[in-house]
C-alpha positions in Angstrom: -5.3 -38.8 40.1 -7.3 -35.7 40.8 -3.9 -34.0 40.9 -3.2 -33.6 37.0 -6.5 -32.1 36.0 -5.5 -29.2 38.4 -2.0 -29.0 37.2 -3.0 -28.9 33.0 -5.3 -26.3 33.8 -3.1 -24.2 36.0 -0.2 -24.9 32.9 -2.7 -23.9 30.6 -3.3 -20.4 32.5 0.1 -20.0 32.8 0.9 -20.1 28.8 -2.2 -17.9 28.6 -0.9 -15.2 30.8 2.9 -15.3 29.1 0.8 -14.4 25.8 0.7 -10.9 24.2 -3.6 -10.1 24.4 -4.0 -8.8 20.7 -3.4 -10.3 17.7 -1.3 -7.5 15.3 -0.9 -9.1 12.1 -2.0 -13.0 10.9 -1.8 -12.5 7.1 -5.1 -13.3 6.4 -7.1 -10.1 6.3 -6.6 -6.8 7.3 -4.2 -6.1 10.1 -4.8 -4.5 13.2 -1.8 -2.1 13.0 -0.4 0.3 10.4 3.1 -0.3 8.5 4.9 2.3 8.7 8.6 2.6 7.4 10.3 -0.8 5.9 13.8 -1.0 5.3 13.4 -4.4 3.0 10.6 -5.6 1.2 7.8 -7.4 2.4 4.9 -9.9 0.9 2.2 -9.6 3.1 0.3 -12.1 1.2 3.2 -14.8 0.7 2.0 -18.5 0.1 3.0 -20.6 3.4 5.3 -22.3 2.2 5.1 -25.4 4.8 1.7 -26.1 6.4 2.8 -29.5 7.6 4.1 -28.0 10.6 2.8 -25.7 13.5 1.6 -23.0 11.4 -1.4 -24.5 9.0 -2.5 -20.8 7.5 -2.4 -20.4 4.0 -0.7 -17.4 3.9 1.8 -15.6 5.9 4.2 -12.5 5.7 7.5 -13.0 3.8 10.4 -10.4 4.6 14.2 -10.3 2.4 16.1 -8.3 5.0 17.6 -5.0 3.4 21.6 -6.1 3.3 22.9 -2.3 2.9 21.4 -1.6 5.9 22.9 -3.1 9.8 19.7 -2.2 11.6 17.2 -3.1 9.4 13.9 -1.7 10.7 9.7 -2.8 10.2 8.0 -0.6 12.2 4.0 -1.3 13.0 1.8 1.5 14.2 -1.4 0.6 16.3 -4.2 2.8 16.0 -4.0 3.7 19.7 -1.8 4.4 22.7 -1.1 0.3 24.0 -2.6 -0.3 27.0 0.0 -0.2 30.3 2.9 -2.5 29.8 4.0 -3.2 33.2 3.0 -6.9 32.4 5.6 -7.0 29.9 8.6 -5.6 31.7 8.1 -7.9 34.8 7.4 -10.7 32.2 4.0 -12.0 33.4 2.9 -10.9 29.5 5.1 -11.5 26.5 4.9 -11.0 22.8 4.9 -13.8 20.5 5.9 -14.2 16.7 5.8 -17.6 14.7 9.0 -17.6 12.2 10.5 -19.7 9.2 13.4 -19.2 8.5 17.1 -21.1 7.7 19.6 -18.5 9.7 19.9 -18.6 13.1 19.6 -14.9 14.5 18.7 -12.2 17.4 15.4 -11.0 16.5 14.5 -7.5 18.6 11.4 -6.0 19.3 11.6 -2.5 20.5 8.8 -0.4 22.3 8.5 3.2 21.6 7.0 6.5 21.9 6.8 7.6 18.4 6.8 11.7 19.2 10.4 11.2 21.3 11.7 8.8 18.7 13.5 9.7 16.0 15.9 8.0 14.1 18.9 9.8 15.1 18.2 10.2 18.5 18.7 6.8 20.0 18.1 5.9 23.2 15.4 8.8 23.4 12.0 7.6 23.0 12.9 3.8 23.2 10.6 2.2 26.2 11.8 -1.6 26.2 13.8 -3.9 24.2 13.0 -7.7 23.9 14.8 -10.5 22.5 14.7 -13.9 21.3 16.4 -16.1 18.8 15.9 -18.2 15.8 17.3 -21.9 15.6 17.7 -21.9 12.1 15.6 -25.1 11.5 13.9 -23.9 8.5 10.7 -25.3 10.4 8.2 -22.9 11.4 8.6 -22.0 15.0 7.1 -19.8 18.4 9.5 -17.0 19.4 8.8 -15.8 22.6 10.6 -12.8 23.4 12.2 -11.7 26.6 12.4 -8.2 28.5 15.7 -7.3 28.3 16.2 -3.8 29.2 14.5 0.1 29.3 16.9 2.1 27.0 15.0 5.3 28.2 13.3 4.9 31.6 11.2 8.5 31.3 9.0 7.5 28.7 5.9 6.2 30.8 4.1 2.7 30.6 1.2 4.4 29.2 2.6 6.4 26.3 4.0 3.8 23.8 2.5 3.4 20.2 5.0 1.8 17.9 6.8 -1.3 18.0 9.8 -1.8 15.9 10.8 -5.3 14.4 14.5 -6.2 13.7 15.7 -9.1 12.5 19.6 -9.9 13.0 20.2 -6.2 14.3 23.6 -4.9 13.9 24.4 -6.8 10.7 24.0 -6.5 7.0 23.0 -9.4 5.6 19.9 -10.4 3.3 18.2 -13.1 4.8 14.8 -14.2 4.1 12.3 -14.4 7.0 8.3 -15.7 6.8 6.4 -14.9 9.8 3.0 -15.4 11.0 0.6 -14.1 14.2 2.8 -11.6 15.9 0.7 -11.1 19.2 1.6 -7.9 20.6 0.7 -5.5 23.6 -2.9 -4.9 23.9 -4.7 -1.2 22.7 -7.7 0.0 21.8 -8.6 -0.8 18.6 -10.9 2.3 17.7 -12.1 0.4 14.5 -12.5 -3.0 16.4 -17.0 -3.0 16.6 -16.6 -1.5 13.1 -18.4 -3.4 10.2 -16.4 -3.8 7.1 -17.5 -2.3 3.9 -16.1 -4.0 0.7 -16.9 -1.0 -1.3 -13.8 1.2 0.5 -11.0 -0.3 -0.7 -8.5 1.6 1.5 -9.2 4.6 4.0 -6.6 4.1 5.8 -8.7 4.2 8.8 -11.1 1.5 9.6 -11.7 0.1 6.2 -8.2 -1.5 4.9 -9.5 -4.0 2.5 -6.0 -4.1 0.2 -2.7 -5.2 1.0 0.0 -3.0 -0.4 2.7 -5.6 -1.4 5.3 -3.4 -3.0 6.8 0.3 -3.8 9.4 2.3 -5.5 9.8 4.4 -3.4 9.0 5.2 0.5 5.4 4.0 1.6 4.0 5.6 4.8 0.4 5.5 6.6 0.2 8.9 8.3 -1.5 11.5 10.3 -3.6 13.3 7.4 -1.6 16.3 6.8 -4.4 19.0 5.7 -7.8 18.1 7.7 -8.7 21.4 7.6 -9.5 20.9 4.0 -12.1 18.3 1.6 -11.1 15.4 3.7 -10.9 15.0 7.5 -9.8 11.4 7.8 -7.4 10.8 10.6 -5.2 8.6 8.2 -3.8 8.3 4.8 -1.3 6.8 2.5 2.3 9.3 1.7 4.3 8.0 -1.4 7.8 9.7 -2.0 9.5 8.6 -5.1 13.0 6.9 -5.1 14.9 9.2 -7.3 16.6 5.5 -8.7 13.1 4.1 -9.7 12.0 5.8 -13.0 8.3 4.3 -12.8 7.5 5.4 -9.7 5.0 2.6 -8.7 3.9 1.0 -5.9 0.3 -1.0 -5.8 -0.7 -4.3 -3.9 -4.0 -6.7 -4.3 -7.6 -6.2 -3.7 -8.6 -8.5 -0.4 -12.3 -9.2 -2.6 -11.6 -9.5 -6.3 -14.6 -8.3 -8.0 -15.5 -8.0 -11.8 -17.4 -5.0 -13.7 -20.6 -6.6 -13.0 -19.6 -5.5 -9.2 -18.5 -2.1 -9.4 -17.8 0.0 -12.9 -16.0 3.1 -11.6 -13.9 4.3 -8.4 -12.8 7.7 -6.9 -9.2 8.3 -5.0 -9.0 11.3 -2.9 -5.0 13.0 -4.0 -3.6 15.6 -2.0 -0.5 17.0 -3.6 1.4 19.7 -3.0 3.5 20.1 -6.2 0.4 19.6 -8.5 0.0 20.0 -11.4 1.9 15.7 -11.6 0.7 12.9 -13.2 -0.8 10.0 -11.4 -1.8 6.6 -13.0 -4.4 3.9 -11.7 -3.8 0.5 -13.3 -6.5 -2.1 -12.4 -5.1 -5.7 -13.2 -6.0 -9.8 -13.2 -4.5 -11.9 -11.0 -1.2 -12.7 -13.2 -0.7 -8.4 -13.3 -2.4 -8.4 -17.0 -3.5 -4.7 -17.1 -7.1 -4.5 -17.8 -7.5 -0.6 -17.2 -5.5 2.7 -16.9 -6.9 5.7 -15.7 -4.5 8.7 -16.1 -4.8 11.6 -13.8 -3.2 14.9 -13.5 -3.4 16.6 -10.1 -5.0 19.8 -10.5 -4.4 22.1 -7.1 -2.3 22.0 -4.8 -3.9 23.7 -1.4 -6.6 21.2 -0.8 -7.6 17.7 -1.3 -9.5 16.8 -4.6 -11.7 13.3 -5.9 -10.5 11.6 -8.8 -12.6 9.4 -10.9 -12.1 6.0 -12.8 -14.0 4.3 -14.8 -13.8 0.3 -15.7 -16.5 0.6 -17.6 -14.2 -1.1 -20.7 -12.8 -4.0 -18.9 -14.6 -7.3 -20.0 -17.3 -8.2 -17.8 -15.5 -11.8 -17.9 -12.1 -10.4 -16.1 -11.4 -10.6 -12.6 -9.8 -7.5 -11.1 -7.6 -8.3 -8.3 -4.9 -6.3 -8.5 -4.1 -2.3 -9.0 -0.5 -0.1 -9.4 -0.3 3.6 -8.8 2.3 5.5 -10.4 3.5 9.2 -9.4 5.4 10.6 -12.4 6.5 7.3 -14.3 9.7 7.8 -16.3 10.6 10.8 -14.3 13.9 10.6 -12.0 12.6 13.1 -9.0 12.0 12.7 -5.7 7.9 13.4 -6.1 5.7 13.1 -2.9 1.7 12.6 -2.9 -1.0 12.0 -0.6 -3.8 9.4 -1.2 -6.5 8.2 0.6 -10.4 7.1 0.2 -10.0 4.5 -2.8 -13.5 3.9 -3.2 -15.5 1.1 -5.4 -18.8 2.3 -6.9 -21.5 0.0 -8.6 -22.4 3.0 -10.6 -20.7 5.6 -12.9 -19.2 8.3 -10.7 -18.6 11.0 -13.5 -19.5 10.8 -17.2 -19.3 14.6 -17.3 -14.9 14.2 -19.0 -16.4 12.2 -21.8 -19.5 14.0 -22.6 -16.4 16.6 -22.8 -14.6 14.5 -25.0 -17.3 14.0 -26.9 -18.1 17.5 -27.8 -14.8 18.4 -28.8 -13.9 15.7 -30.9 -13.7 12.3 -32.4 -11.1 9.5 -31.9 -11.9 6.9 -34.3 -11.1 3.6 -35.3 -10.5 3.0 -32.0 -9.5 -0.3 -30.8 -7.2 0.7 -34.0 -7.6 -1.4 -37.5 -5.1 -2.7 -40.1 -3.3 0.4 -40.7 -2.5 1.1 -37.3 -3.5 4.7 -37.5 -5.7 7.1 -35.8 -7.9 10.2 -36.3 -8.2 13.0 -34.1 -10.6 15.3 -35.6 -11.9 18.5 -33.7 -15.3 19.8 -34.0 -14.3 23.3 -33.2 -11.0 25.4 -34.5 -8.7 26.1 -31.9 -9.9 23.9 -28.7 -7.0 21.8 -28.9 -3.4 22.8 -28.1 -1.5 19.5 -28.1 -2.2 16.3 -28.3 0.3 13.8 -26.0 0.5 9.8 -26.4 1.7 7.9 -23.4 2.1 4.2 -22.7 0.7 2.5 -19.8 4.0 3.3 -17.5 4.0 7.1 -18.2 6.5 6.8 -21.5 5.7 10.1 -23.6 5.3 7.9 -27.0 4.4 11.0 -29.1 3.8 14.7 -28.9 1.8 16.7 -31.2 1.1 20.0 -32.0 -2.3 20.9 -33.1 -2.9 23.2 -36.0 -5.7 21.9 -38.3 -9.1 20.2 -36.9 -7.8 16.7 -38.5 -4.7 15.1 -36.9 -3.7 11.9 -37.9 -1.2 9.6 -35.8 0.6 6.2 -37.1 0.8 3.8 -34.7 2.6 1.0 -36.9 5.7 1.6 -34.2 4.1 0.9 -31.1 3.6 -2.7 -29.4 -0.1 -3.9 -29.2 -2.0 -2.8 -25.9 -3.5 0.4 -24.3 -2.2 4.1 -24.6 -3.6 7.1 -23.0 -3.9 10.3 -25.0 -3.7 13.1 -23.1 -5.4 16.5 -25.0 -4.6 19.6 -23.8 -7.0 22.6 -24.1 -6.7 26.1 -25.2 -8.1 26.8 -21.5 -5.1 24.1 -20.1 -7.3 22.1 -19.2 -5.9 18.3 -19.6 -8.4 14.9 -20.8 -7.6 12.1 -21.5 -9.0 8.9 -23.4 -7.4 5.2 -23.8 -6.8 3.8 -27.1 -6.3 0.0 -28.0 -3.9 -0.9 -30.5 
């Protein structure tokens, strides 16, 4: 009788020690790891879509497999070197991964070093491959994967910090996969004793309070490139434009909602190296309803620069969950940018571009009335060069010349919503102001 006591417990410690140490990812909040490059799409923020089974979270990550591609790749960056791995390779420690899914496939998970791997380069760089497999079941269920070989032997147990995910590798197909609490080698979380501070909405660093659910383009969390300038943060966000996607967007949901009676303004820190290019902040509801636009354009190219926004006109009654940045909208190049330090502010950051506005001239009726037009009228000959009209997903609606102090624009055309007008100076200088239709 005293027998099985002894035996559950020494069961017990020997699930415990087959168990990766740190949790990477459970879907929930922020993640303990980077994602870097993603051959398919992924929903981190997916419904579950069965909690009757092993898996009762509310949410988990949902991932279509890329079909063009055979080895379809996710690759997760911790923010550290993982701790020695010579538990994994003899077994006594092994990374777990909770899957739905109806296909019954190889899933690999493949240790690396990310300085010695590159993508044409294979086996160099590769530490250790394990595998497991799928039943197909449609049920949520507990992959456990297996050691399975050391593609290159010289890269050391203590100098692995990316782990690449593969599901199905060597095929093209477009399966969908949801998965939930990948437990992975152990590291030190630098950011681990760190309190979190709603107001940064994304640092890239130690503050990751968004989830970035989609882009047009390729999406990577990397070393910050220029630390020698206005902005010495280890980390930040890259964007490259697909050269097939005309908008140019990519965006994700706030992980705290909040309303205007929160926070009224913002500031994103833009490094770009091909400034001047235009760069749009959309702040939406929960059903993607914008309920701001804030249109920048980069102004140097050598250095890091802060951006302001303001949501000082969205309703105190709307819930902001949601934001979209777009790099050049309705442009067909392959545009990179840097971003970093999206920041929430309970107080106006700048007022100084409309106290600009303001001096140089009037926009009025604005929201617009019954005959859909609008006045422009200068207060000074000769400020204004041009005057540009652009919908909220960068379409140039209307350019105008300007040649008299009183410029008048008919608007009877253009769906009802928000525009930016975008006034440029005699100086080149560019500001801009929404109007409401």
């Amino acid at each position: 009788m005293k027998l099985k006591p002894i035996f559950t417990a020494c069961l017990f410690l020997c699930f415990m020690l087959t168990k990766g140490q740190q949790l990477y990812d459970d879907f929930e909040g922020s993640p303990n790891i980077d994602y870097g490059f993603i051959n398919g799409v992924f929903d981190k923020s997916s419904a579950n879509p069965d909690q009757s089974g092993i898996n009762k979270s509310a949410t988990s990550g949902k991932y279509t497999r890329n079909s063009s591609e055979t080895y379809d790749v996710i690759l997760l960056e911790p923010t550290a070197v993982m701790n020695d791995l010579t538990d994994y390779l003899s077994g006594s420690k092994k990374m777990t991964l909770m899957v739905k899914t109806d296909v019954s496939v190889s899933v690999q998970i493949t240790l690396e070093n990310s300085i010695l791997a590159q993508p044409s380069n294979h086996p160099t760089g590769r530490h250790s491959e394990y595998f497991a497999t799928t039943t197909g079941s449609g049920n949520w269920e507990l992959l456990t994967f297996e050691f399975k070989q050391q593609p290159d032997p010289g890269v050391s147990n203590n100098n692995v910090d990316q782990l690449v995910l593969l599901f199905d590798p060597g095929k093209k197909t477009g399966d969908v996969y949801y998965m939930d609490d990948l437990m992975g080698p152990e590291f030190e979380n630098p950011c681990a004793n760190n309190e979190i501070i709603d107001t940064i909405a994304e640092d890239f660093d130690c503050n990751r309070n968004v989830t970035f659910d989609f882009h047009n383009g390729t999406f990577n969390v990397i070393d910050n490139p220029n630390t020698d300038g206005d902005n010495n943060s280890n980390k930040c966000g890259q964007f490259i434009k697909w050269t097939t996607a005309k908008d140019g967007a990519f965006g994700g949901t706030l992980n705290t909602p909040f309303t205007t009676e929160d926070y009224v303004s913002a500031k994103i820190d833009l490094y770009d190296l091909n400034a001047p290019q235009k760069f749009l902040v959309s702040m939406q509801d929960e059903n993607s309803n914008e309920v701001s636009i804030d249109s920048i354009t980069t102004r140097t190219s050598d250095n890091w620069e802060t951006y302001s926004l303001d949501f000082s006109n969205i309703s105190p009654s709307k819930l902001v969950e949601k934001f979209v940045f777009l790099l050049n909208p309705s442009t067909e190049t392959e545009d990179t940018i840097y971003f970093d330090n999206f920041i929430l502010s309970k107080e106006l950051i700048s007022n100084s571009v409309h106290e600009k506005l303001e001096n140089l001239i009037s926009v009025y009726p604005n929201p617009l009335q019954n005959n859909n037009k609008i006045i422009f009228e200068l207060k000074n000959d000769g400020i204004v060069n041009s005057i540009e009209i652009i919908s909220l997903n960068g379409k140039l609606m209307d350019f105008l010349t300007v040649n008299k102090n009183r410029t008048i624009v008919d608007l009877s055309n253009y769906a009802k919503g928000s525009y930016i007008a975008q006034l440029t100076l005699n100086d080149n200088t560019l500001i801009t102001t929404r109007i409401i239709k």
